[in-house]
Every structure is written in structure tokens, then in C-alpha cells.
N, C-alpha and C positions, 0 to 999 in steps of 0.2 A: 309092153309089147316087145316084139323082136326084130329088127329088120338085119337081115345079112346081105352082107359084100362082101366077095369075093371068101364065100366059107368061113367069115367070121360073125359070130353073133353077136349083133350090141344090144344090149339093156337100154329101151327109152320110154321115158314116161312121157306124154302129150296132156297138157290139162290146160282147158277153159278155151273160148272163142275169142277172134279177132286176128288182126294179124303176129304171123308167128314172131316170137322171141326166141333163139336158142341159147342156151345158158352151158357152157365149156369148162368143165372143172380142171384143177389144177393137175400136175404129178404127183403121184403115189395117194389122191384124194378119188372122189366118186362122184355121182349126183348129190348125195345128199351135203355136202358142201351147200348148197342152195335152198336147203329146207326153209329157209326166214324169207330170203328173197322171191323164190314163184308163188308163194299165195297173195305177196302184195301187187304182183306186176300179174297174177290172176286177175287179182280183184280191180285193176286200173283197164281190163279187159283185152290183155292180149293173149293170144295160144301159147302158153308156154312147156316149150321143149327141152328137155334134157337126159342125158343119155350117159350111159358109162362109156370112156373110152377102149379102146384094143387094151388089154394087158391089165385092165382098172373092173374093182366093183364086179359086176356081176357079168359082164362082158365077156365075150372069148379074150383067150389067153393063145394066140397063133405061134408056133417055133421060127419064126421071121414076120419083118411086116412093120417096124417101126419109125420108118423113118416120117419124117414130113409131109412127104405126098401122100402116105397111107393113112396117115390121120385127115391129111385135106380129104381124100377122095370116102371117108368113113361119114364125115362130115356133109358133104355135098351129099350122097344118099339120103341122110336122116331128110335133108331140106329139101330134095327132088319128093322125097316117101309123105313129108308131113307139110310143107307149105306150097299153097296155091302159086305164090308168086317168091321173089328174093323177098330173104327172110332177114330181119335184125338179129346181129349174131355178136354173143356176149363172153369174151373169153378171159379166163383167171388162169395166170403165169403162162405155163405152157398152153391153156385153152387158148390165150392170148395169139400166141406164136401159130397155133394150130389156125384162127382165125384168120390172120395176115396173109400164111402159106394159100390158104382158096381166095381169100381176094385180092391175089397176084392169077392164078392158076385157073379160077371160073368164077369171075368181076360178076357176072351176070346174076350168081345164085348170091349176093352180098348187097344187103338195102342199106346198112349202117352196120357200126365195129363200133362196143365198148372193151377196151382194153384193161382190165383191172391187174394192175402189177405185170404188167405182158412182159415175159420172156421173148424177145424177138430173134426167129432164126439167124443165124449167121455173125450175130453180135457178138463181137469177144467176151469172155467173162473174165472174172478173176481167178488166178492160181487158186489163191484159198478156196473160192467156189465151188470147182474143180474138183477138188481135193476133197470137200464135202458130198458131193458125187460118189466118187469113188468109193470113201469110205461108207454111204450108205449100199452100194453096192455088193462090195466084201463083205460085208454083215447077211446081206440079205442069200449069197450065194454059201456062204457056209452055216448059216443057222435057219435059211430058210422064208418066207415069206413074213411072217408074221414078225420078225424080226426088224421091219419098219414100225412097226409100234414101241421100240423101245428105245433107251435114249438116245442112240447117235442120232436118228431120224429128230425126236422131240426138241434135241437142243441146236438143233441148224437153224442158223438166223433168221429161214424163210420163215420156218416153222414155230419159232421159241415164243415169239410174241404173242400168240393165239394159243400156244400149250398154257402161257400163263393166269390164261381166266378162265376162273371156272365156270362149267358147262361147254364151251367153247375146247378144254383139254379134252372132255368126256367123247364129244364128239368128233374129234380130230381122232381120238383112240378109237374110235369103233368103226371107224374108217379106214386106220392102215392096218386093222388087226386083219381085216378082208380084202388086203391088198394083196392081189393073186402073182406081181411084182412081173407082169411076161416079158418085159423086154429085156430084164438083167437074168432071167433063167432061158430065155432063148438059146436053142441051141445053132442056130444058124446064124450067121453076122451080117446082115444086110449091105449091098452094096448101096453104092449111091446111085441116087434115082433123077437126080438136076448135074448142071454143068453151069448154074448161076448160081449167084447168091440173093436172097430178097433184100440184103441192106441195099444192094443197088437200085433195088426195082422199088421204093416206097414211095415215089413219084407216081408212081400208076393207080398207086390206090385212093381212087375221088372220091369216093363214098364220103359220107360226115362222119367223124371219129368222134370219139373223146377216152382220153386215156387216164385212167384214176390209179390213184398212188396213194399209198400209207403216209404219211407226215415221217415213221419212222421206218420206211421200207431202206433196204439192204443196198448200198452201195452200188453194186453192179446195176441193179433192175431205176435205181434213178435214171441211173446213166441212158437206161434203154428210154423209159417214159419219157425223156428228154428229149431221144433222136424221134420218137415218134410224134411228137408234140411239134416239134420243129421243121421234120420232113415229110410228113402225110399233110394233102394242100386242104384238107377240108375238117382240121383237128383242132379239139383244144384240150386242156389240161387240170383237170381237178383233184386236189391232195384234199384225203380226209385226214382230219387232227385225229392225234389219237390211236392211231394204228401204225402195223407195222407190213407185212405184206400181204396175209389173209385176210383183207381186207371186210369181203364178205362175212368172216366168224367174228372179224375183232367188232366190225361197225356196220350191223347190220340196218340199222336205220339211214345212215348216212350213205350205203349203198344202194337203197332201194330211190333214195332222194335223188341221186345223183343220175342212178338209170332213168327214174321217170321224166325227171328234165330233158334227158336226151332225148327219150325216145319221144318226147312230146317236140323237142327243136326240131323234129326229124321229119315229124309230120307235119310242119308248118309249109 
């Protein structure tokens, strides 16, 4: 189906009864990231939602429109469009970041946050990090979109761990091959849309967390699972052995374990 805001159209798939799940893919990834994960958290009987974001998958590609609040307020639609009430809201790296930005910004549509490898707004990263940014970028702005399918993208720390097993490579490739890349060919530069920052405000978010980490996730994004393990007052903290920060490709059993715990602590 198709729901738009504000003249952009997002790609969302809604499947099975119960209360909703939303499932928030990573950057330069899609819905199908998720393909292992929502038939199990189908079949444990929750509605499970997921959607391409702005610039991602099948989704509008808008010439401005990426900051933060655009992805919170893309978000919050999906949950106003498809759940009766606040929805459990499930996000990978930047899905992560995207999740924290609405439950600062509307607490009300947020029942519980799995944060798997969450990039969190406003957190430093690393120079190097940075620097792997950019260089996917340059790639992508003079060779074109499809050009995150190829190696600089493949061999970035986020991404190197889950290129290296197969099936897991296959699917990460048919993914950034349809990465429509909108926010690095935008031609407009978005101004800023806050005048805070969310590392200040992590105190507000009461909701029940839990933030899941790779055993072998990336230096910076430790750093993040740490502060949010630490400063969200109703969080706790689970490392899958065995992974790195795709968590959901490298360890898909170990993901679907981890969510259903939660979302069963949740409803207790």
C-alpha cells in the first residue's frame, strides 16, 4: 500500500493481526532487510508493519526533506494510518535514530523501542566514520545510484560483516542495487528543523527499551548502545554473539528471540 505525507509516497506492507509492530530499516537498506524477522513476529501474532523510508526502496525520492523530523513525522503517519493505538516501534541504525527522534517529539504514538545497532541523533561519531559517509557519497553522486552496490559501500564496517555470508551478501546486493540514494542527489540542502539536541532529552523517553548490539558492532555505535542502555530509565541491553551490526541478516534467529522477549516483557 501507499500512504503519503506531505507529497511523498512511502511503500508499506501491513501483515497479520494483533497489536502493531513497526519494523524501521537501516540507510541505503529497504523493507526487505526484515524478510526473516516479520513472518516470526507474524506468526507470534502481532500486525506487523514495514515500510520504505523517504530516499529508500520503493518509496518517494523528494529533492529536500531529510532531516530527522521528516523521517519522525513519515513515521508517525504510518502509526496514525495503521495502528489503533501506540504502536511497538522497532528500529535498525538509523531506523533506530528515526525511532528516538518520535519518542522525543510525539511520546504518545511510542508503546515500546527496540533499538538494534541504533545510530542515535546528535551523538558524535568517529572521523573515520565520517569519512566512510562521504566517500559513499562521492561514489554515489558521480557514478550514480547503483553505485552503493559496489565495493566502498560493501566493505564499510557497518556493512562488511553481513556482505561476508553468503545469502546474507545476495540480499544486501539486491538491495542497494534499488537504492534510489535521495538524500545524497537532492538538490536542495535542508535547513535545520530543531534548535535541541535528542542526546539531552533521553531522559524523556519512559517507554521500555531494549537496545541490541552485535558482539562485533563498530566502535562508534558501541559507544551509542552504551549511552542508551545507560540513559533511557526503562532500557536494558542485549549483545548477540556472533554479529556484527546487521544484526537482523547476520543473526536472524537471535533477533527474532530477542524481540519476542521484549515485546512479551512489554505486555506484562
Amino acid at each position: 500500500m501507499i500512504i503519503e505525507r506531505d507529497g511523498v509516497a512511502l511503500h508499506v506492507v501491513a501483515e497479520g493481526d494483533g497489536d502493531a509492530v513497526i519494523l524501521l530499516h537501516g540507510h541505503t537498506l529497504d523493507l526487505r532487510v526484515w524478510d526473516e524477522i516479520a513472518p516470526a513476529l507474524i506468526g507470534k501474532g502481532y500486525r506487523v508493519v514495514r515500510y520504505d523510508q523517504r530516499g529508500h526502496g520503493r518509496s518517494g525520492s523528494p529533492p529536500s526533506g531529510y532531516r530527522w523530523g521528516d523521517h519522525a513525522a513519515d513515521l508517525a503517519a504510518v502509526i496514525e494510518h495503521l495502528a489503533p493505538a501506540a504502536a511497538h516501534v522497532v528500529g535498525l541504525s538509523k531506523g533506530g535514530g528515526i525511532a528516538l527522534e518520535l519518542a522525543v517529539r510525539r511520546p504518545e504514538l511510542i508503546r515500546g523501542l527496540a533499538l538494534i545497532g541504533p545510530l542515535v541523533p546528535d551523538a558524535p561519531l568517529s572521523d573515520e566514520l565520517v569519512a566512510s559517509f562521504k566517500a559513499l557519497a562521492k561514489v554515489i553522486r558521480a557514478e550514480g545510484p547503483g553505485a552503493a552496490s559496489g565495493d566502498v559501500w560493501l566493505a564499510n564496517p557497518l556493512i562488511a560483516s553481513a556482505a561476508a555470508l553468503p545469502g546474507a551478501r545476495e540480499r544486501l546486493e539486491a538491495m542497494l542495487r534499488t537504492f534510489p540514494a535521495g538524500e545524497y542527489l537532492a538538490v536542495v540542502r535542508d535547513a535545520p528543523d530543531r534548535d535541541w539536541k535528542l542526546t539531552d532529552r533521553l531522559d524523556e523517553i519512559t517507554v521500555p527499551a531494549v537496545v541490541v548490539r552485535g558482539e562485533h558492532e563498530v566502535r562508534d555505535l558501541v559507544s551509542s548502545a552504551e549511552l542508551l542502555a545507560t540513559s533511557l530509565p526503562s532500557a536494558y541491553l542485549v549483545i548477540v554473539p556472533s554479529s556484527g551490526h546487521l544484526v537482523p541478516l547476520e543473526q536472524p534467529v537471535a533477533t527474532v528471540a530477542a524481540l519476542t522477549a521484549f515485546l512479551a516483557f512489554e505486555s506484562q
